[in-house]
MIVEX-355118 format. One line per field, with one value per residue: residue in one letter; z, y, x of N, C-alpha, C, O, CB in turn; residue number from 1. Coordinates in steps of 0.1 Angstrom, whole numbers. Glycine has a CB too. Example, Ala and Ser with C-alpha at 12.3 -4.5 7.8 and 13.67 -1.06 7.14 Angstrom:
BEGIN
type <- A,S
n_pz <- 78,71
n_py <- -57,-22
n_px <- 132,128
ca_pz <- 78,71
ca_py <- -45,-11
ca_px <- 123,137
c_pz <- 78,79
c_py <- -33,0
c_px <- 132,129
o_pz <- 85,80
o_py <- -33,11
o_px <- 142,134
cb_pz <- 90,57
cb_py <- -45,-6
cb_px <- 113,141
seq <- 1,2
END
This chain:
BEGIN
type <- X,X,X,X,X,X,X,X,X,X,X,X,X,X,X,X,X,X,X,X,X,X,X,X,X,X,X,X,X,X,X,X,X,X,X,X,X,X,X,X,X,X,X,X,X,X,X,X,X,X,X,X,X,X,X,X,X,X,X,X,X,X,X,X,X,X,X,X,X,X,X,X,X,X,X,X,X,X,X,X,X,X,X,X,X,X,X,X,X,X,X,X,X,X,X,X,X,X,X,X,X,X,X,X,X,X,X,X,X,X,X,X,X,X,X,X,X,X,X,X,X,X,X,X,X,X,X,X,X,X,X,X,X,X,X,X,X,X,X,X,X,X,X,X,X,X,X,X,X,X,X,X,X,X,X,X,X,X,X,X,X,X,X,X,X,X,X,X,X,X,X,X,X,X,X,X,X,X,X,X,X,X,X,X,X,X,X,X,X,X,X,X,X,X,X,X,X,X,X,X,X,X,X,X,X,X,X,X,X,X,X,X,X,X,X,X,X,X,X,X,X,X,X,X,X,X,X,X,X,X,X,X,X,X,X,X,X,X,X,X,X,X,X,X,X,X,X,X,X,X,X,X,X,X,X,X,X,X,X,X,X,X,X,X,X,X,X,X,X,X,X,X,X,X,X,X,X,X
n_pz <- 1464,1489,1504,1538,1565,1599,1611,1633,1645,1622,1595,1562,1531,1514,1497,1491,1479,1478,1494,1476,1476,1456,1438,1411,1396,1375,1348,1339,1321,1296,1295,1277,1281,1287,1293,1293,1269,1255,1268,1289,1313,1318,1323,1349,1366,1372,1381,1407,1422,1422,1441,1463,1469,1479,1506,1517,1517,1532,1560,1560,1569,1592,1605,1611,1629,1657,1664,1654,1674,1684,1673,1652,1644,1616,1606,1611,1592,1572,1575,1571,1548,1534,1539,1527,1503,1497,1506,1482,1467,1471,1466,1437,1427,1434,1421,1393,1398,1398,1371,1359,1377,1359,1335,1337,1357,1389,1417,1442,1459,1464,1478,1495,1514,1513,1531,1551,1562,1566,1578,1600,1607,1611,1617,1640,1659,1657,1667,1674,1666,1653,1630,1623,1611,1591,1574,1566,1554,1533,1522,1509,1490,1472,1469,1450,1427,1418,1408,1388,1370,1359,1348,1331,1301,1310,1310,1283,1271,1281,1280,1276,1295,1318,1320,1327,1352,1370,1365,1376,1402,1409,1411,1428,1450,1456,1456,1485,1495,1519,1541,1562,1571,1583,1604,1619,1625,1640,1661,1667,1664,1659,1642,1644,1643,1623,1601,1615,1605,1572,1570,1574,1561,1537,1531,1536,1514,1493,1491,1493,1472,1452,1454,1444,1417,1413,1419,1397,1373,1370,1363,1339,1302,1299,1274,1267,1281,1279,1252,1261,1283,1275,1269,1288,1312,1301,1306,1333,1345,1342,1353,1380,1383,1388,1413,1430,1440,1443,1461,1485,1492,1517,1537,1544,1569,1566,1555,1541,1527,1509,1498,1470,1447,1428,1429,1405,1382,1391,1394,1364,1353,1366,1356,1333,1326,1338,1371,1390,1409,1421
n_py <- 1124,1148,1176,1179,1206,1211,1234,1246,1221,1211,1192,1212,1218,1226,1255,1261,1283,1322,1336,1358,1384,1393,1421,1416,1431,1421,1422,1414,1422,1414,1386,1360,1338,1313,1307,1282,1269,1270,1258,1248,1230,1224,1252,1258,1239,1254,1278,1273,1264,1286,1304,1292,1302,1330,1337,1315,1314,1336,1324,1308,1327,1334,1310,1305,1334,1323,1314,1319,1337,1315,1305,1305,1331,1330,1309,1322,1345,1336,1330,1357,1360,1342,1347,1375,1369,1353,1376,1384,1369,1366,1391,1393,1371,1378,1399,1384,1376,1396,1398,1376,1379,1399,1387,1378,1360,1346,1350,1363,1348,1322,1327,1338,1317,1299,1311,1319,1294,1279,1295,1308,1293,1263,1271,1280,1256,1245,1237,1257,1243,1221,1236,1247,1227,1215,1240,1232,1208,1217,1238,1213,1203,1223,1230,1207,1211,1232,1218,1203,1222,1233,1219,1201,1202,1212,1235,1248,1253,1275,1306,1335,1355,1341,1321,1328,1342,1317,1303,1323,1323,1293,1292,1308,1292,1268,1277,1292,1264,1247,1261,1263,1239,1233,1251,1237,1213,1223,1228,1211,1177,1153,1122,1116,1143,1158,1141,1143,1164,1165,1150,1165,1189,1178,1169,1194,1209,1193,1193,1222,1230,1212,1221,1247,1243,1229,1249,1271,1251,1246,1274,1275,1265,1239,1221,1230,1214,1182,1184,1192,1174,1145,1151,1168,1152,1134,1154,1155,1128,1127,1147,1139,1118,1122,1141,1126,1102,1116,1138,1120,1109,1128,1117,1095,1090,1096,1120,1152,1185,1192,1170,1165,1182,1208,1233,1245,1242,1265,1287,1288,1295,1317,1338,1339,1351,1370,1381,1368,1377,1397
n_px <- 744,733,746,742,735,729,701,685,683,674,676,694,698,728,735,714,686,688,656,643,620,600,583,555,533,515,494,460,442,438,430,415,381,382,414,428,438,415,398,368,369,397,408,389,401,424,410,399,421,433,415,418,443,448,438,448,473,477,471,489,510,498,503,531,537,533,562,585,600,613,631,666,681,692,671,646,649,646,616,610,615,598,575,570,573,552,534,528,519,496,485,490,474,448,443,437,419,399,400,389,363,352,348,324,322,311,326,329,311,315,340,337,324,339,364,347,345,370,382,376,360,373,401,405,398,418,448,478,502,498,487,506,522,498,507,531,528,511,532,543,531,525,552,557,539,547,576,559,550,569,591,578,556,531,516,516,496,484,472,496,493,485,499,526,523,511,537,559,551,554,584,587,575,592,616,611,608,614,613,589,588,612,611,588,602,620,607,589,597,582,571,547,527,537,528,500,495,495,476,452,459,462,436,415,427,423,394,382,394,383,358,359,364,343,321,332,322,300,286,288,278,258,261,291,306,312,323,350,359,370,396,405,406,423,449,447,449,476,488,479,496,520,514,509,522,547,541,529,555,562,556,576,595,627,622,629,623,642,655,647,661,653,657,674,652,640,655,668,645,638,662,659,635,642,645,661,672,660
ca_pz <- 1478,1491,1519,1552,1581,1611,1614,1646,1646,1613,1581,1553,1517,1518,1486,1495,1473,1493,1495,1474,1472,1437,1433,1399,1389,1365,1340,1329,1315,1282,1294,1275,1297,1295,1290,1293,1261,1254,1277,1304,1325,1324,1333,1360,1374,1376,1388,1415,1425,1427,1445,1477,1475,1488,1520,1524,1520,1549,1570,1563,1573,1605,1614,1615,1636,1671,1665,1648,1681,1690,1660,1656,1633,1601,1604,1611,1582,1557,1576,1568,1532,1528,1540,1517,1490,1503,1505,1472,1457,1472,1457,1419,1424,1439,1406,1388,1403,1394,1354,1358,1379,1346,1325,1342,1366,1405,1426,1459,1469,1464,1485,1516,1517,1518,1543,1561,1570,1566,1586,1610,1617,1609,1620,1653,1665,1658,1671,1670,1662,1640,1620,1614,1608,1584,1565,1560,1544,1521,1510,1498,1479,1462,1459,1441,1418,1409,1400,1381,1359,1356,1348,1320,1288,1313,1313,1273,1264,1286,1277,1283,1309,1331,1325,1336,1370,1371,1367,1386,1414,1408,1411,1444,1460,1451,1463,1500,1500,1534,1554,1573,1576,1593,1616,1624,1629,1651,1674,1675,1651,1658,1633,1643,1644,1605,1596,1612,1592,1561,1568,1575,1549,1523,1533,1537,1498,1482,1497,1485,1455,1443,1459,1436,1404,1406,1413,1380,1362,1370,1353,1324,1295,1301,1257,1265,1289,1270,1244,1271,1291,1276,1271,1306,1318,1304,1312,1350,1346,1339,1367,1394,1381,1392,1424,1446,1444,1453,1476,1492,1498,1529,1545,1543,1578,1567,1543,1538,1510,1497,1489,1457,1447,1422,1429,1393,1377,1396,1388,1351,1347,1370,1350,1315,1325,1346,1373,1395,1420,1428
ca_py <- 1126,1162,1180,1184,1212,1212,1245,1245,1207,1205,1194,1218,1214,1238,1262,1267,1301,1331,1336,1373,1391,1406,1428,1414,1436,1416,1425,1407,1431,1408,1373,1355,1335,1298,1311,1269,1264,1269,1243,1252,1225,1228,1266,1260,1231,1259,1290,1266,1263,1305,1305,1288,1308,1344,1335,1303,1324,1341,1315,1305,1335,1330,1301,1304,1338,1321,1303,1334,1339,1306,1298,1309,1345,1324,1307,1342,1358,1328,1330,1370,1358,1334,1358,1387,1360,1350,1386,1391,1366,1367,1403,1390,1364,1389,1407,1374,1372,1406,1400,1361,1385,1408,1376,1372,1348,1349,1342,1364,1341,1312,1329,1346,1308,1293,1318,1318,1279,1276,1300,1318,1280,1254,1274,1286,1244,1233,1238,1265,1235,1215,1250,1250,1210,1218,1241,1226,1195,1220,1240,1203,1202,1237,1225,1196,1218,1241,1215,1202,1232,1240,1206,1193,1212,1213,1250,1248,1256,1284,1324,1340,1361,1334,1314,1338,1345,1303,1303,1329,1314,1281,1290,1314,1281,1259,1289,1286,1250,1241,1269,1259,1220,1233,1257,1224,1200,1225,1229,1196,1171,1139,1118,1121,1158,1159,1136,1148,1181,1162,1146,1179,1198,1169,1174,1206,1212,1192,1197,1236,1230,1208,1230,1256,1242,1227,1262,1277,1248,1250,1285,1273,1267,1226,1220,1235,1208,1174,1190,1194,1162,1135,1161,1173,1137,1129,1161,1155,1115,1129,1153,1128,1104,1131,1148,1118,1098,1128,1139,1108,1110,1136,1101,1092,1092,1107,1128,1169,1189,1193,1154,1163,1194,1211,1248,1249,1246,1280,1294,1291,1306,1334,1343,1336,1368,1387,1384,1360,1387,1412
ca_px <- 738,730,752,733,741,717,698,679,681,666,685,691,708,739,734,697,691,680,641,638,607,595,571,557,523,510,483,454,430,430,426,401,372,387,422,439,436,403,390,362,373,413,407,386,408,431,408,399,431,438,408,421,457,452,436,455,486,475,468,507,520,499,506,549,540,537,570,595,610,619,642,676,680,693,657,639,654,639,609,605,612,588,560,568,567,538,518,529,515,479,484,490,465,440,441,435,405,391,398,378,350,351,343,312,320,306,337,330,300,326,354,329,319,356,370,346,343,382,394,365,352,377,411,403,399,432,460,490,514,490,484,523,521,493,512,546,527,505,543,550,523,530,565,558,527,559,582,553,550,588,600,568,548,516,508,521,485,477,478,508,491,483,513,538,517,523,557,565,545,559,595,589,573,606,628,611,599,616,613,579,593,624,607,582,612,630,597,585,604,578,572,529,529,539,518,488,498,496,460,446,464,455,418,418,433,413,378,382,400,378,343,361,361,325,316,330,318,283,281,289,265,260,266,304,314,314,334,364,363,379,411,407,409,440,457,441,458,492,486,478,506,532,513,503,535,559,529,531,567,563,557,584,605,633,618,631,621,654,659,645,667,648,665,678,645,633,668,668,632,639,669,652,627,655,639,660,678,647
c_pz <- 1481,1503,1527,1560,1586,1611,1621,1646,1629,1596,1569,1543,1519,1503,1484,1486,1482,1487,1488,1472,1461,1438,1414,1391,1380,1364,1338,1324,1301,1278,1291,1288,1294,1284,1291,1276,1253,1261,1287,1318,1326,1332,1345,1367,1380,1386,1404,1423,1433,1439,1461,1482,1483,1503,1526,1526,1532,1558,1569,1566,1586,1615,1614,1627,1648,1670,1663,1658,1688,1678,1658,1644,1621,1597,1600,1600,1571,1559,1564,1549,1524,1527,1534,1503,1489,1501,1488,1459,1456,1466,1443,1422,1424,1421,1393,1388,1398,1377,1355,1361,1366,1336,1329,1350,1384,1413,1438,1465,1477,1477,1499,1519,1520,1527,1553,1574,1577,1578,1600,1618,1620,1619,1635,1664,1667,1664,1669,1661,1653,1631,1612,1606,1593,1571,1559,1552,1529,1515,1505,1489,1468,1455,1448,1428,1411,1406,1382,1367,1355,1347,1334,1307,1295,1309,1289,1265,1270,1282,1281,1293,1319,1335,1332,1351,1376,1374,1377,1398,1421,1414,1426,1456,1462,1461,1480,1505,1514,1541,1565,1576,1583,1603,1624,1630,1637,1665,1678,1661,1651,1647,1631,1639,1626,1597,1598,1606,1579,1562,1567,1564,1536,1520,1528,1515,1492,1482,1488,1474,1445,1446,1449,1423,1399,1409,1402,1373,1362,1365,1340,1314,1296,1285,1258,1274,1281,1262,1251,1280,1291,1274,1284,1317,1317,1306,1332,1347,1352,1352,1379,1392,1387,1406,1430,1449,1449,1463,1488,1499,1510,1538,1551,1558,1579,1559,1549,1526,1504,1497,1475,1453,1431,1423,1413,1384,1377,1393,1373,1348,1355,1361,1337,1316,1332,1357,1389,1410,1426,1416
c_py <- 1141,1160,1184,1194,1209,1226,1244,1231,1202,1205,1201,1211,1228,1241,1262,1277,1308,1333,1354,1374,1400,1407,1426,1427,1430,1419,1420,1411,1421,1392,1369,1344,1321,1299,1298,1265,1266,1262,1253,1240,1225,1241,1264,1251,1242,1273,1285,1265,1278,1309,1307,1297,1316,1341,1320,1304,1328,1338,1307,1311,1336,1326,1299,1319,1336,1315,1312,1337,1325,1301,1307,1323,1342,1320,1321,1350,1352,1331,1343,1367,1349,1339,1365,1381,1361,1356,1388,1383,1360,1382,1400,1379,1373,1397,1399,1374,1387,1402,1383,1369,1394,1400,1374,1364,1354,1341,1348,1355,1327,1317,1333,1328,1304,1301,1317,1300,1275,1282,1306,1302,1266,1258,1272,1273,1237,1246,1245,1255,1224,1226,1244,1237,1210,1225,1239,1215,1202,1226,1227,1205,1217,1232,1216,1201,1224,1235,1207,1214,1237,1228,1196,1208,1216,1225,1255,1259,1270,1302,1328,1349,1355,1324,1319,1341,1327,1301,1310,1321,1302,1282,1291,1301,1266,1265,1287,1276,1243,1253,1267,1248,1226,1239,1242,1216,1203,1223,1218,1186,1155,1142,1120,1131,1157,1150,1139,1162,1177,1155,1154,1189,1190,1172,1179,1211,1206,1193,1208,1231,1226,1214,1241,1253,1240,1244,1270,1266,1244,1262,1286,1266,1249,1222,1222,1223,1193,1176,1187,1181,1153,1140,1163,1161,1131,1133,1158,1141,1121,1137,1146,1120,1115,1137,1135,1108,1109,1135,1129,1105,1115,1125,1096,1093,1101,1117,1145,1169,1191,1179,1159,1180,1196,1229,1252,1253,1260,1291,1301,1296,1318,1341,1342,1348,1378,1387,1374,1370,1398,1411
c_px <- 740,737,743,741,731,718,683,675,671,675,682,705,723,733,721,698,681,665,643,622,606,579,564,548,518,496,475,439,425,432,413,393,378,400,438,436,422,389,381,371,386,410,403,394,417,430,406,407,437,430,416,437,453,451,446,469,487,478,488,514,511,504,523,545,543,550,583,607,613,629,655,672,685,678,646,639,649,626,597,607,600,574,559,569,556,526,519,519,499,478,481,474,449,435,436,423,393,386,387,361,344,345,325,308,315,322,334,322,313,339,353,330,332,363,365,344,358,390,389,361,361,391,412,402,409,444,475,502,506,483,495,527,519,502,528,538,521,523,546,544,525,545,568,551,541,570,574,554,558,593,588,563,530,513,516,514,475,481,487,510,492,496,524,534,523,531,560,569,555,575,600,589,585,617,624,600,599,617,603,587,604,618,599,590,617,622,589,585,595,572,552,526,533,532,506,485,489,481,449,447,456,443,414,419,425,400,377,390,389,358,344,360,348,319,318,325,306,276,288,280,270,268,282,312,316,321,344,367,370,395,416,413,418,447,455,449,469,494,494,490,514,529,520,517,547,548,532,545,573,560,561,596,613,633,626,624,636,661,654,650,667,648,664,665,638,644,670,654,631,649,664,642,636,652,645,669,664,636
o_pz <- 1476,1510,1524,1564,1579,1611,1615,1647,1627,1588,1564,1544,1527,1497,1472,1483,1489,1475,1496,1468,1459,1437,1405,1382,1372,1372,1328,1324,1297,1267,1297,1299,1305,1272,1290,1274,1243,1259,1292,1328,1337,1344,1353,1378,1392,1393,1413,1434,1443,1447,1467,1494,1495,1511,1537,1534,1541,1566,1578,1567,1594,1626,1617,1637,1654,1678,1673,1655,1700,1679,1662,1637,1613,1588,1590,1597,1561,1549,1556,1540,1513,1518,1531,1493,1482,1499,1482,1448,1448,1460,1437,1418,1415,1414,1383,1378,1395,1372,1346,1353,1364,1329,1322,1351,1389,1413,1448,1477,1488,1484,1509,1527,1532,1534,1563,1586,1588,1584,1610,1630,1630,1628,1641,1675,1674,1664,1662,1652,1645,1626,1601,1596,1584,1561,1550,1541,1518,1506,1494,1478,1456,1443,1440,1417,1400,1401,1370,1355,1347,1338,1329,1306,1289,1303,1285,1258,1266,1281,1293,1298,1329,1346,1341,1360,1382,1384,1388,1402,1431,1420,1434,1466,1469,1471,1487,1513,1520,1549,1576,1587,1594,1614,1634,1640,1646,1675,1689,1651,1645,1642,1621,1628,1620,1585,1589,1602,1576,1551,1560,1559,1528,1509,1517,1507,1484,1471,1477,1465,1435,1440,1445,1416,1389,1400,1397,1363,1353,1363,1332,1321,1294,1285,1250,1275,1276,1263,1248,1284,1300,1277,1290,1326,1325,1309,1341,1344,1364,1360,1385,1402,1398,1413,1432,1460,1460,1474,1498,1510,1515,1550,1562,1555,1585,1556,1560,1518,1492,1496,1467,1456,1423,1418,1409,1378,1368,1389,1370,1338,1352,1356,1330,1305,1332,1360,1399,1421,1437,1416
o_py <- 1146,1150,1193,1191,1204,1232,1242,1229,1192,1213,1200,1204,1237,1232,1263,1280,1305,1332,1362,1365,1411,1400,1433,1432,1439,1419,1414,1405,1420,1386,1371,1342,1316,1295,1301,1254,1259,1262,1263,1244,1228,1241,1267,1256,1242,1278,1292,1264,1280,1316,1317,1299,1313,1341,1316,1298,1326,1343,1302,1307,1342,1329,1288,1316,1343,1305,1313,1338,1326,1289,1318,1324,1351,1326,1327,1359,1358,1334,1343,1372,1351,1338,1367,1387,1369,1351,1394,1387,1353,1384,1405,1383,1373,1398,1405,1371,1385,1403,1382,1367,1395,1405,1367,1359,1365,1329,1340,1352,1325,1308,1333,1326,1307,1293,1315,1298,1270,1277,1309,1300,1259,1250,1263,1276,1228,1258,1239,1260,1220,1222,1240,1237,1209,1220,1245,1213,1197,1220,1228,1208,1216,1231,1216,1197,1219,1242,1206,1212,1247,1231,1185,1219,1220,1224,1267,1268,1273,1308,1325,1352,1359,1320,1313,1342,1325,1296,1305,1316,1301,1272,1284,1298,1257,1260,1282,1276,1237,1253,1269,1250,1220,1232,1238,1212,1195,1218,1215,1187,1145,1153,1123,1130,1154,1153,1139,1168,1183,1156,1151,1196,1194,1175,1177,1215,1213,1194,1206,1229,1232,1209,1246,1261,1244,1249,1276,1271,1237,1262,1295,1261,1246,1219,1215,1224,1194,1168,1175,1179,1149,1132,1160,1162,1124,1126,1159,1145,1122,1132,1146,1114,1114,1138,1133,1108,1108,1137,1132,1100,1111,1127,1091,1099,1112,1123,1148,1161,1191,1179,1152,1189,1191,1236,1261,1264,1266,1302,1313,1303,1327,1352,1348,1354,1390,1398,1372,1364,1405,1419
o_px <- 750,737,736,752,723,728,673,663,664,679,671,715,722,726,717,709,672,663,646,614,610,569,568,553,515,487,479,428,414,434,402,398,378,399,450,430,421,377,386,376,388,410,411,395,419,438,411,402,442,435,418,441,452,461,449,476,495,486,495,525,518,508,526,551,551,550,591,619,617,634,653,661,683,673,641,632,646,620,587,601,595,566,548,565,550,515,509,514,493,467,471,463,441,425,433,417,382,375,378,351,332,336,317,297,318,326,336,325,317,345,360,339,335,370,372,343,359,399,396,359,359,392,420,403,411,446,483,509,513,473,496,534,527,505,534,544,524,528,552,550,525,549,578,555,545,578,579,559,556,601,592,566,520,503,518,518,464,492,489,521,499,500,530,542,533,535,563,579,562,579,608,596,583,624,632,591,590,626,607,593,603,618,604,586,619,627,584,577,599,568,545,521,523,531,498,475,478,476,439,438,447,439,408,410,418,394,373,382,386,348,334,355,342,312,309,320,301,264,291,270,282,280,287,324,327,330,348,379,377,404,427,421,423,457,463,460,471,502,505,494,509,539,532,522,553,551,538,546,583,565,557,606,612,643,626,621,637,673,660,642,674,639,657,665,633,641,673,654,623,645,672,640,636,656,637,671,663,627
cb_pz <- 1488,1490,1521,1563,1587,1626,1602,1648,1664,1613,1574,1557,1495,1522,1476,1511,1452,1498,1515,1458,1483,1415,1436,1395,1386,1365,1331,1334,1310,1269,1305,1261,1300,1295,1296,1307,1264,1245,1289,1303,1328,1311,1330,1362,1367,1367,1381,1413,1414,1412,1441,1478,1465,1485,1523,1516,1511,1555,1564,1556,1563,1607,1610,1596,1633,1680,1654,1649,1690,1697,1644,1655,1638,1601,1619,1621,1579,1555,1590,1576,1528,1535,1549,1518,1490,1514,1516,1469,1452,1491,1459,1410,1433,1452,1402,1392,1424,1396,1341,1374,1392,1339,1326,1336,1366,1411,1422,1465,1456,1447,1477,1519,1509,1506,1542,1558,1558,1555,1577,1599,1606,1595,1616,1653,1660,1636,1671,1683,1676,1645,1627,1626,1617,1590,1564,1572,1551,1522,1515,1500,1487,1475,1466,1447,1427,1415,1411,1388,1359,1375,1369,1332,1269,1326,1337,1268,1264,1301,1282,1275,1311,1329,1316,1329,1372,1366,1354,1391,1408,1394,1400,1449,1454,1433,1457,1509,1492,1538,1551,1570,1562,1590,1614,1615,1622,1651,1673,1686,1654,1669,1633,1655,1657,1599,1596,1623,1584,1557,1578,1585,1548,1523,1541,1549,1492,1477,1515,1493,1452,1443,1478,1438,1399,1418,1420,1372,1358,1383,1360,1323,1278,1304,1246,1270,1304,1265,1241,1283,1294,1266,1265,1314,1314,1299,1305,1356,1332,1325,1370,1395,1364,1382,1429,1443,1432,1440,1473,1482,1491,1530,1541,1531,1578,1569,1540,1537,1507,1500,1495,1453,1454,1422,1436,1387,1378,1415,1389,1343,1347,1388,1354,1311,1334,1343,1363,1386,1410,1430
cb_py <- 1117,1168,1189,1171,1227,1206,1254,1254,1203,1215,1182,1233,1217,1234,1257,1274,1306,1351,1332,1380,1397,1395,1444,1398,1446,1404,1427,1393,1449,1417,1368,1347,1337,1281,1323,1253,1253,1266,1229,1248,1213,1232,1276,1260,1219,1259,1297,1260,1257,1320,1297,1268,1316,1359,1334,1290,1339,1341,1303,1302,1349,1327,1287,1308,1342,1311,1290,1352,1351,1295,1296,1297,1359,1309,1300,1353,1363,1310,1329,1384,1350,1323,1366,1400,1347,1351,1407,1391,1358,1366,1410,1376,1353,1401,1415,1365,1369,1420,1400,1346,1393,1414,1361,1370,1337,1338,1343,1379,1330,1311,1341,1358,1301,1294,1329,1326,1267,1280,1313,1330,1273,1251,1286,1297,1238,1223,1229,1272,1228,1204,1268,1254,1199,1224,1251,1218,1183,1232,1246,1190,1199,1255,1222,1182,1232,1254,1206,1199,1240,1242,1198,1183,1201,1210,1264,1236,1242,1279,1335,1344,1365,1325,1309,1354,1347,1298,1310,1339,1304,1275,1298,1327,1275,1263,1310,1296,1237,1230,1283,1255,1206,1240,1271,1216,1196,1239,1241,1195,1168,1132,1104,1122,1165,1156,1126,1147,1184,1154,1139,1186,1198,1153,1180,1206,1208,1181,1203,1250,1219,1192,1237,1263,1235,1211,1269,1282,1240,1252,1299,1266,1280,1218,1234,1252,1209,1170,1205,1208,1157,1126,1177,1177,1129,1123,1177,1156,1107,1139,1153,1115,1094,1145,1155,1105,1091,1144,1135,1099,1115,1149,1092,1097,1083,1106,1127,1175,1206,1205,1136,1156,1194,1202,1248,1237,1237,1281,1284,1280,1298,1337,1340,1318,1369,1406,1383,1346,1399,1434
cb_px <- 745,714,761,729,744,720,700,668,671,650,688,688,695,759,741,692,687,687,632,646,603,599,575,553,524,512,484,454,437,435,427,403,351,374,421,434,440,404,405,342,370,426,398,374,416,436,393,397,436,434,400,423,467,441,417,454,487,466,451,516,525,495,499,565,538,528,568,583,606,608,633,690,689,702,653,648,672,641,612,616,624,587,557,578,568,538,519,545,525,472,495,509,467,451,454,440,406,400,420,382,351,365,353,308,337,285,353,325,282,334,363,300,310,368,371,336,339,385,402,347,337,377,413,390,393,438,460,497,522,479,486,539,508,484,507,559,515,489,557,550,507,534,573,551,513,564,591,544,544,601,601,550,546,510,522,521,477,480,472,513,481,469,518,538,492,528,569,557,530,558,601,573,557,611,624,610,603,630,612,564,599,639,597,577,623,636,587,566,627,571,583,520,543,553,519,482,520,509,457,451,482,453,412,437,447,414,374,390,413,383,341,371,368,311,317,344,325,279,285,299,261,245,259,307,309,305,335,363,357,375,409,391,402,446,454,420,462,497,471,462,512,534,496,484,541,570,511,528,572,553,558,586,612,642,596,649,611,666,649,626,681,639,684,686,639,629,677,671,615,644,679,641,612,654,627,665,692,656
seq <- 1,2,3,4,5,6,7,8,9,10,11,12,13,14,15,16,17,18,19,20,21,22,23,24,25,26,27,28,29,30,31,32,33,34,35,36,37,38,39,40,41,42,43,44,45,46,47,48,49,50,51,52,53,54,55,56,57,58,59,60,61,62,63,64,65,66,67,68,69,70,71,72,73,74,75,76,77,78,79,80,81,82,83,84,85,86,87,88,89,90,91,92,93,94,95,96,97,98,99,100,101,102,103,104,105,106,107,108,109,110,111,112,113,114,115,116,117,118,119,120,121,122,123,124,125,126,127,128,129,130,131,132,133,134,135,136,137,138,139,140,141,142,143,144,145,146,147,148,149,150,151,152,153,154,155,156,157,158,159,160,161,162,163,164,165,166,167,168,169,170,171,172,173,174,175,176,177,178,179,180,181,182,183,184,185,186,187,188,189,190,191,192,193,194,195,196,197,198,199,200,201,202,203,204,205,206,207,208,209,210,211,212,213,214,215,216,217,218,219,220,221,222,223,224,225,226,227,228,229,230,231,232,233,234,235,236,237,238,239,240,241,242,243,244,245,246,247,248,249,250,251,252,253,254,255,256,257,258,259,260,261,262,263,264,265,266,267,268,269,270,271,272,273,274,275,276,277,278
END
């Protein structure tokens, strides 16, 4: 059983690790164009996926700023960690997105269109406290993605460009999985309020996620996709068997993210590149 304190009425794990910010720069001048293996459709499951970060990054370091000064200066100090995570890694991704545009793919149409519905049309309706709702349920969902790819051989098959951005990713989103959910709990701990996060967020994520992959896999030459599907299909199974039950878990009453204390996995792959102090 995990030790609890209260920090601003909201339980945390004692031995939390501190939220650092690394500057990584990563390269990918010489990613090939469906760099999962060969697959068109794994890749794009995954470009799809990069797609929705940068700006949805954003939009998480929005939505904690109305709240910043109502939480104690322990809170505050994770907060400022989670955000320079945060810019950092709509920055790497950002550059991701240039070397895919290099391949020949159209992604700005894809990204004017998602921003602008998302955040110009969709944002601006809801609610300061169903923003922050919103994105405590999506860090679950990140947190559970990066114990996924820490903790199995999924990303086994991917370049060693893209996997390293991955991991990284994966470990940072582990490192500050409960910092939204505690600010949420402190400023309004009902049990509605976190769930309508999680209905919105759910939405929300997979609408664009999955608007992003059929757009890369529509510019693809039709002959290349049959090839990849029945592969894709049972890496996508294995997937779903792991999201939607620990997804599903934020459900849960007395759910925290640190019932499932998965620190170590982000620990040992920051220190396996050096990388776990700065």
């Amino acid at each position: 059983m995990n030790v609890t304190t209260q920090v601003d009425g909201a339980p945390q794990v004692d031995g939390a690790p501190p939220i650092v910010i690394r500057k990584m720069g990563f390269s990918f001048e010489d990613l090939p164009r469906h760099w999962f293996g060969g697959d068109p459709i794994r890749t794009h499951v995954i470009n799809g996926l990069h797609f929705v970060f940068p700006a949805g990054e954003r939009f998480f370091i929005r939505s904690l700023k109305p709240f910043v000064d109502k939480v104690s200066p322990q809170l505050r100090e994770r907060i400022r960690g989670f955000s320079g995570q945060e810019a950092h890694h709509q920055a790497e991704h950002r550059r991701a997105f240039k070397a895919i545009e290099a391949q020949g793919y159209d992604v700005q149409s894809f990204l004017a269109w998602y921003e602008k519905l998302a955040f110009e049309t969709i944002e601006p309706c809801v609610s300061p406290l169903s923003r922050l709702a919103t994105t405590a349920a999506l860090e679950h969902y990140t947190a559970v993605l990066g114990e996924l790819v820490l903790a199995t051989d999924t990303l086994n098959d991917c370049h060693p460009l893209m996997r390293e951005l991955l991991m990284w990713h994966a470990c940072e989103e582990i490192e500050h999985k409960s910092v939204t959910f505690d600010v949420l709990q402190h400023i309004d701990p009902r049990y509605r309020t976190r769930v309508g996060g999680f209905v919105i967020g759910t939405t929300v994520l997979f609408l664009f996620w999955g608007a992003g992959i059929r757009h890369m896999l529509v510019q693809e030459p039709r002959d290349e996709i049959p090839k990849s599907t029945r592969q894709a299909l049972t890496v996508l199974s294995s997937t779903l068997s792991h999201l939607i039950p620990r997804a599903l878990d934020y459900l849960r009453p007395s759910f925290h993210p640190n019932d499932h204390d998965n620190y170590a996995l982000a620990r040992a792959y920051l220190e396996e590149i050096g990388r776990l102090d700065a």
